[in-house]
N, C-alpha and C positions, 0 to 999 in steps of 0.2 A: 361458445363452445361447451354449451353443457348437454349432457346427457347420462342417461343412467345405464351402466351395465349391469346391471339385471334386466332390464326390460329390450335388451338390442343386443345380437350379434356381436363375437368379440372377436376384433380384429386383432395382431400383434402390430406393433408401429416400432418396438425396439427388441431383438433376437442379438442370438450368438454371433449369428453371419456380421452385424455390426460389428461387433468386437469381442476378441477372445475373453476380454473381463467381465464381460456379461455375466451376473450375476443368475440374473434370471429376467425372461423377457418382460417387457409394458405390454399390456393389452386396454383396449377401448374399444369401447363403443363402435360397429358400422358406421353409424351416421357422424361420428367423430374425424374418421379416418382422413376423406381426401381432404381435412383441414390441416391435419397435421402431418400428412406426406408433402403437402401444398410449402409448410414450414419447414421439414426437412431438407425438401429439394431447393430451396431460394433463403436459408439461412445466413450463406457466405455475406460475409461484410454487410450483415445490418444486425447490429446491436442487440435490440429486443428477441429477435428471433432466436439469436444464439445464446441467449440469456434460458431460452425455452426449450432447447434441443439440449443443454448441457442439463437441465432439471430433469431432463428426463433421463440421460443417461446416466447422471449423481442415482436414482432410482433404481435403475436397473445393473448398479454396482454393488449396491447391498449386498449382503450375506444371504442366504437363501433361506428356507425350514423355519422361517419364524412365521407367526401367522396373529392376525390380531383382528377381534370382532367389528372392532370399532371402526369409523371411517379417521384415515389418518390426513393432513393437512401439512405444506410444503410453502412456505412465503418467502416471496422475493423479490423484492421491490415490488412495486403495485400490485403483483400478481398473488396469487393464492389456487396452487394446485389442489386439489381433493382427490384422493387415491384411497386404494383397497388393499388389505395384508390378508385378506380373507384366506386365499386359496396360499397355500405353501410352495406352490412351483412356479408363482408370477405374481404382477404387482399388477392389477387394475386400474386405471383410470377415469375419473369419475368424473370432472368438471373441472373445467379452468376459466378464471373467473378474473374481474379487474376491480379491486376495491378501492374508488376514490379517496377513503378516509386514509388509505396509506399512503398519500402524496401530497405533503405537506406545500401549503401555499405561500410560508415564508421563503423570504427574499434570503435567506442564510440555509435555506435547508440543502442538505449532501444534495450533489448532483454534477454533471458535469456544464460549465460554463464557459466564456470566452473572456479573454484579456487582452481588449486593442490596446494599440500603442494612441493616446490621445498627444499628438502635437502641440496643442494650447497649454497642455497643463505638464507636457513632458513626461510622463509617465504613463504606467499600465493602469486601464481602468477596466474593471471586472463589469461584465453582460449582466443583469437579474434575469434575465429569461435564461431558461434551464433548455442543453440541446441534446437531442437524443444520439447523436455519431459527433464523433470529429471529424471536423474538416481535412480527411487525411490529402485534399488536393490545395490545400494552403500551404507550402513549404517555404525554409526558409533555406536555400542553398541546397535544396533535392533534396530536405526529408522535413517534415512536419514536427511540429514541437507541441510537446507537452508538460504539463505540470503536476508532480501531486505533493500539495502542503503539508507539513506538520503543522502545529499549534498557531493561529492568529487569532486576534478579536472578530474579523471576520471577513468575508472572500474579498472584499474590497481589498483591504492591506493584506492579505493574502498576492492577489495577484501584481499587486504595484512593488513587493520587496521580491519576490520570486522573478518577477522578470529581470532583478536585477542577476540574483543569483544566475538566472540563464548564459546571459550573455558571457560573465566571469567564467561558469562552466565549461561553458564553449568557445572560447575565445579564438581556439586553432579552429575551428570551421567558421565565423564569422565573427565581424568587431558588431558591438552597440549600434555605429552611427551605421550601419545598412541594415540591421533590422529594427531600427527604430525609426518608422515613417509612416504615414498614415495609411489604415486600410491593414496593418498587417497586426495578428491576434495570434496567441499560444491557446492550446486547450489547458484549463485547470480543472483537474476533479478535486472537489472540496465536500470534504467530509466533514463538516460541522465541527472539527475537533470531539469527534467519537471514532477513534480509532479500534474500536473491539469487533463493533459490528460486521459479522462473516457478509454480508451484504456489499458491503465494500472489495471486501476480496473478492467474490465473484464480479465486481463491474469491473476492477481491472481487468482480473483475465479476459474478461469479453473485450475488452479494450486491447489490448494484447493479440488477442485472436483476434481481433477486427482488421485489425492492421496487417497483420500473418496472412489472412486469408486473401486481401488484396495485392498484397505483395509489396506495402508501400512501407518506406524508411521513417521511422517518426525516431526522433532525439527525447528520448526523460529525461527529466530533473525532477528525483526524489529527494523532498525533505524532510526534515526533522524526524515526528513518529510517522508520516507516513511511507518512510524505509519499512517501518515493522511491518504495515500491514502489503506493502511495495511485493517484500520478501514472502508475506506467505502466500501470497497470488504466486509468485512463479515456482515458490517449492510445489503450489498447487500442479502447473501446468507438470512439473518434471516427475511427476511420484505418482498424480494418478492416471493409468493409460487410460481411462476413459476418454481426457480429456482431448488424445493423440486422435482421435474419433474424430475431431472435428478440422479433419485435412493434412492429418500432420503437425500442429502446431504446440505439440507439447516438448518438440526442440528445433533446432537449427532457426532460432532469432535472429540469426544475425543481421538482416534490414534492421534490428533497432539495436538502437543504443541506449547507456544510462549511465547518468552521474548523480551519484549520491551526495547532497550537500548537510553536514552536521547532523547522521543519522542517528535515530531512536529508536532502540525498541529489539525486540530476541533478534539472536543471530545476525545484529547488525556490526560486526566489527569487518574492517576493514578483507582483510582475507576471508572471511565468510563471505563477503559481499562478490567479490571476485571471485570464488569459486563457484560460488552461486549460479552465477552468470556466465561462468565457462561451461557449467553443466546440460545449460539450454543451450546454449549457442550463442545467449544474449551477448552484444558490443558492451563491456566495460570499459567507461572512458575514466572511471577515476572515484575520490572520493573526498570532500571536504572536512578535515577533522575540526569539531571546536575544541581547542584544548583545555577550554577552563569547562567546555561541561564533566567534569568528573564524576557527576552523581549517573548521568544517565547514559553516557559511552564509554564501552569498555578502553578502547584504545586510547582514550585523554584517561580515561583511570588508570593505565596501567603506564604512561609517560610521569606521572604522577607518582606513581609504585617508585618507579626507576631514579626519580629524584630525591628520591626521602630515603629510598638506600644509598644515592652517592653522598647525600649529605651526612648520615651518620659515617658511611664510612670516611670520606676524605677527615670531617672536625673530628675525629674521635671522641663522638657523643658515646654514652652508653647507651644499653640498645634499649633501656625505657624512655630516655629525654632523645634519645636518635631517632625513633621510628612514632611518636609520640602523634606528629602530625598527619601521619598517615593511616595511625592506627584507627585514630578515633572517624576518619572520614571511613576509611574502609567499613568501619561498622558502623556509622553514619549509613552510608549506601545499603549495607543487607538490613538496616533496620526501613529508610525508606523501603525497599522492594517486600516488608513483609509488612506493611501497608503504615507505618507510624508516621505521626505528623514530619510533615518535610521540614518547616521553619523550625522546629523544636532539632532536628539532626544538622543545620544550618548553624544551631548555635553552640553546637556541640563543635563545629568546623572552624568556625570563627576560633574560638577559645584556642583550638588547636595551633595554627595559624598563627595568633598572635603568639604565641607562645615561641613558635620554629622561628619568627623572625628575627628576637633577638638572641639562638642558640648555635645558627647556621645560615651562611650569606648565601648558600645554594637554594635556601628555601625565598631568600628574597623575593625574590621574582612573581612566586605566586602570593606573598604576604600583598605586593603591590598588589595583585590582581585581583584580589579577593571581593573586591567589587562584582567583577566580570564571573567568578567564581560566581557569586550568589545572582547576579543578574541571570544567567544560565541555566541556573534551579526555579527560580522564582519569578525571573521579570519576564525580558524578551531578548535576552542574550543570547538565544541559538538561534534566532530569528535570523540574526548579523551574518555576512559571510567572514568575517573574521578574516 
């Protein structure tokens, strides 16, 4: 699909009549055109496509009046747009292209995957081969399951501890022993544990919209930090109307559903999460708190809050040796979050900790746990479903 506008007739492919947010229209190339009216009109429920009709509309949501000499570039996933800021009342497009080198050939690289249930070994064993849609006609009990991990060593035990999460998740629409039987598979999208990359967020949404557009029910289970990036795919779909462009699908979710198990990351506490998902329309089915992650969720930090003030007040501690243990974690946490070593604010917890244990029996509980506390920051403690 390359071509130069400069040397070919320039069509428009994205105007106002598409949508009121229309910044300012895409134009290309004549000879471009019936390729990408071809993608327009047959984007519904295939992935890729709709990966290429939202770049283009992200484009033509821009700000208008800005104008740049230069040829400007648009990458996502394999792909790499080439566009023009030349003219100030539209945005050109120049060539779109597939760069091999960005499709990495490791067995761990992001992408979406499968996790059969293997019989012999009793567990979830994750695909190496990478698949471009979910099998949104695989369900389990009339809607299709998926997966998006936080943190593992990598998609293999990813998908063998998540499947368990599932079932726990879901246990009012199906037990373990009938979806656990040969031939049946969840989608997991594994992000390599890089949770920042906007890449990621746009494959949800497409993922999201893929399902929207079919009209078929899939079940989430979001965990760990990929809540964070879970959440800004859908404040994506809810805030920008571009995205309402592609069928309506920037509310009324309701075919899916989603359970958040031991979430990480902005705007993940518990009522944000469910408001969230009222906002779209998305099924909230619930949310797994771990309570001893304190460093990294708000809601176990603030049951935490709640204990260290019952403890000073019920022993009548003073409010230095009363609040002592919560102090130092509290600013523990904003010093992790402004980027300092974690194990060095771990030891600062510790200290704390030992200290509350023998000053107040309220704090017992997490003196014991403080294993599980530091497993949580450090090891594989929000891994657990707890």
């Amino acid at each position: 699909m390359n071509g130069s506008t400069a040397k070919s007739p320039l069509v428009a492919i994205i105007t106002q009549c598409d949508s009121s947010n229309i910044c300012r229209p895409v134009y290309m190339a004549e000879k471009q055109y019936e390729q990408w009216k071809f993608i327009k009109q047959n984007h519904n429920g295939n992935y890729y496509l709709t990966n290429l009709m939202r770049a283009l509309y992200d484009l033509a949501a821009c700000p208008g009046g800005r104008t740049h000499a230069a040829i400007q570039q648009k990458i996502f996933g394999p792909f790499i747009m080439h566009y023009s800021l030349a003219q100030a009342d539209r945005i050109e497009l120049i060539a779109l292209k597939v760069d091999q080198s960005l499709v990495s050939s490791e067995q761990q690289s992001s992408g979406l995957y499968r996790a059969v249930w293997n019989p012999v070994g009793k567990s979830w064993a994750t695909q190496d081969s990478q698949k471009h849609n979910m099998d949104l006609t695989h369900q389990w009990k009339g809607a299709h399951t998926a997966a998006i991990p936080g943190k593992f060593d990598d998609k293999e035990e990813a998908g063998e501890v998540i499947g368990f999460h599932i079932t726990k998740a879901y246990r009012a629409a199906f037990s373990a022993s009938e979806v656990q039987t040969q031939g049946n598979h969840f989608s997991l999208f594994w992000m390599n544990n890089d949770f920042k990359d906007r890449a990621h967020v746009e494959s949800i949404v497409s993922f999201i919209q893929q399902a929207k557009l079919k009209n078929t029910s899939v079940r989430w289970l979001v965990h760990g930090e990929g809540a964070g990036v879970f959440v800004e795919a859908v404040k994506y779909l809810s805030t920008q109307p571009q995205a309402g462009v592609l069928k309506g699908t920037a509310s009324n979710l309701a075919e899916q559903a989603v359970y958040f198990s031991n979430p990480r990351g902005k705007d993940c506490r518990e009522k944000q999460l469910e408001a969230l998902c009222e906002k779209v329309g998305l099924n909230y089915v619930g949310t797994k708190i771990n309570d001893f992650d304190i460093l990294f969720n708000g809601d176990a930090r603030d049951k935490f809050t709640d204990k260290a003030i019952s403890a000073g007040g019920v022993m009548g501690l003073s409010g230095v040796t009363g609040y002592f243990g919560y102090t130092a974690l509290s600013n523990g946490y904003d010093a992790v979050m402004a980027g300092s070593s974690i194990a060095t604010t771990m030891v600062i917890g510790t200290s704390a900790y030992v200290l509350a244990k023998d000053k107040a029996t309220t704090f017992g509980g997490y003196a014991r746990n403080l294993p599980k506390v530091v497993s949580s920051a450090l090891g594989k403690g929000n891994q657990q479903w707890h």
